[in-house]
N, C-alpha and C positions, 0 to 999 in steps of 0.2 A: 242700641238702635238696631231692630230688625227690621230684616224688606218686607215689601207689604207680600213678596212670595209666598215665605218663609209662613207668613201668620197666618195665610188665605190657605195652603196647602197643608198645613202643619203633620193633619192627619194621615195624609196620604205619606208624605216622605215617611213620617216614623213608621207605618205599614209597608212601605215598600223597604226599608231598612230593613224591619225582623224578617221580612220573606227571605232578603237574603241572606240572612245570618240562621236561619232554619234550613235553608238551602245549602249553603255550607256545611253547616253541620251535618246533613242527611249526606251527601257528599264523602265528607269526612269520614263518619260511618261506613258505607259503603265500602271504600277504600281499604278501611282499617278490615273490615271482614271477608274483602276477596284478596286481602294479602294473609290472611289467617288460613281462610281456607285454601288456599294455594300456596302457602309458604315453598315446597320443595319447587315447582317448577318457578316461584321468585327467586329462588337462592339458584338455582341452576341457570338462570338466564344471567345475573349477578357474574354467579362467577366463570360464564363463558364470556360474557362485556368483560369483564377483569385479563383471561387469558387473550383474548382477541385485541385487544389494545395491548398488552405485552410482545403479542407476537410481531404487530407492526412497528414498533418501536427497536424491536431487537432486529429485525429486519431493514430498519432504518438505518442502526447503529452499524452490522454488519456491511450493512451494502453499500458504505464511506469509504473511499480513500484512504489508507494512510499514510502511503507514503509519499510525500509530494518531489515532483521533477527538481534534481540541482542542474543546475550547466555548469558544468566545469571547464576552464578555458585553459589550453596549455600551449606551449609555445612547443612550436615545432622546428627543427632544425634538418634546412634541406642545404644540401651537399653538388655542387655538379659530381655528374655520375663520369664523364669523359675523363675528367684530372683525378680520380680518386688515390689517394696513395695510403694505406693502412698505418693506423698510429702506431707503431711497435714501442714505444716505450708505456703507452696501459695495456697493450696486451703480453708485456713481459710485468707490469706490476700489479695485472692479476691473475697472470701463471697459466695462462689459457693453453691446450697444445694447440697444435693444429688442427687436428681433427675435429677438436669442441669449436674452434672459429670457423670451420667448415659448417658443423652443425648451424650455428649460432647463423652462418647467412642464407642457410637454405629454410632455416625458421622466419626469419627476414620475408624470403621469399614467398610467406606463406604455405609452405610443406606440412603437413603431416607426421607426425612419426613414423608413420610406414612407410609413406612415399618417401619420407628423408633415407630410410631404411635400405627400402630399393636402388635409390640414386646410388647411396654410397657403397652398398654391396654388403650390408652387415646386418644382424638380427636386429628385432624391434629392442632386444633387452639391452644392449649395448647401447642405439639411440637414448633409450630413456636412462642409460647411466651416465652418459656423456651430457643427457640433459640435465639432471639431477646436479652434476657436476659445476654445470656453466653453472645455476640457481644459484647454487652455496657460494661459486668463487666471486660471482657477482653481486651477490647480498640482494636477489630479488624473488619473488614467489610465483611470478608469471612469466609466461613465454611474450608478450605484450611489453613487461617491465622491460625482460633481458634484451629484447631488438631495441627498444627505445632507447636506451644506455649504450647497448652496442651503436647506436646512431648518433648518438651525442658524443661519445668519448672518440667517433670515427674508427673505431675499429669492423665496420661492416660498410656496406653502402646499402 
């Protein structure tokens, strides 16, 4: 069953058909011989679309975050300062003299090496031996670690 379009027009559609499958094809042509005779500046537009999308994407990739935020929650340990009385039995079980507990609270007190240096009357190399020292007897790598310890075992205030 055909429409009566179909049979009334017949001619024109199949001529309007091959136009444009003539049309296409000339097209197609066309196409195929300005990419021939242009091949170097097609392949160099090519491969600048190639770099230009690499470099956005590396620039994507670089311009990320990596390292994301922790919070770390730690418990702190406050002392009144009026009743303070120093633990002497950890700071006889880990061998501290005096001088290094002196060190140890003027680190406390946020000092310097030098400034601790000057308070106490002694060169900087001496502070940083006696610092070196509290490290090792107290088993820590930071000045940060060694007051926090010194605060918790009460051997500083």
């Amino acid at each position: 069953m055909t429409s009566p379009f179909f049979t009334k027009n017949k001619q024109t559609i199949l001529y309007g058909i091959m136009l444009a499958g003539l049309l296409f094809l000339l097209k197609w042509l066309e196409l195929r011989f300005l990419i021939v005779g242009h091949a170097m500046e097609v392949y160099a537009g090519a491969i600048a679309v190639f770099f230009t999308v690499l470099g956005i994407w590396l620039a994507l990739k670089l311009a990320r975050p990596k390292a994301q935020a922790t919070v770390i929650e730690k418990t702190v340990y406050a002392h009144p300062t009026a009743a303070f009385t120093s633990n002497q039995r950890e700071v006889d079980r880990l061998k501290l003299s005096r001088r290094e507990l002196e060190v140890l609270q003027l680190m406390a007190e946020g000092l310097s090496n030098q400034e601790i240096s000057a308070r106490l009357f002694v060169s900087l190399n001496t502070i940083k031996t006696h610092t070196s020292n509290l490290f090792e007897k107290m088993e820590v790598k930071r000045r940060t670690q060694a007051v926090e310890l010194g605060k918790r075992l009460c051997i500083i205030h």
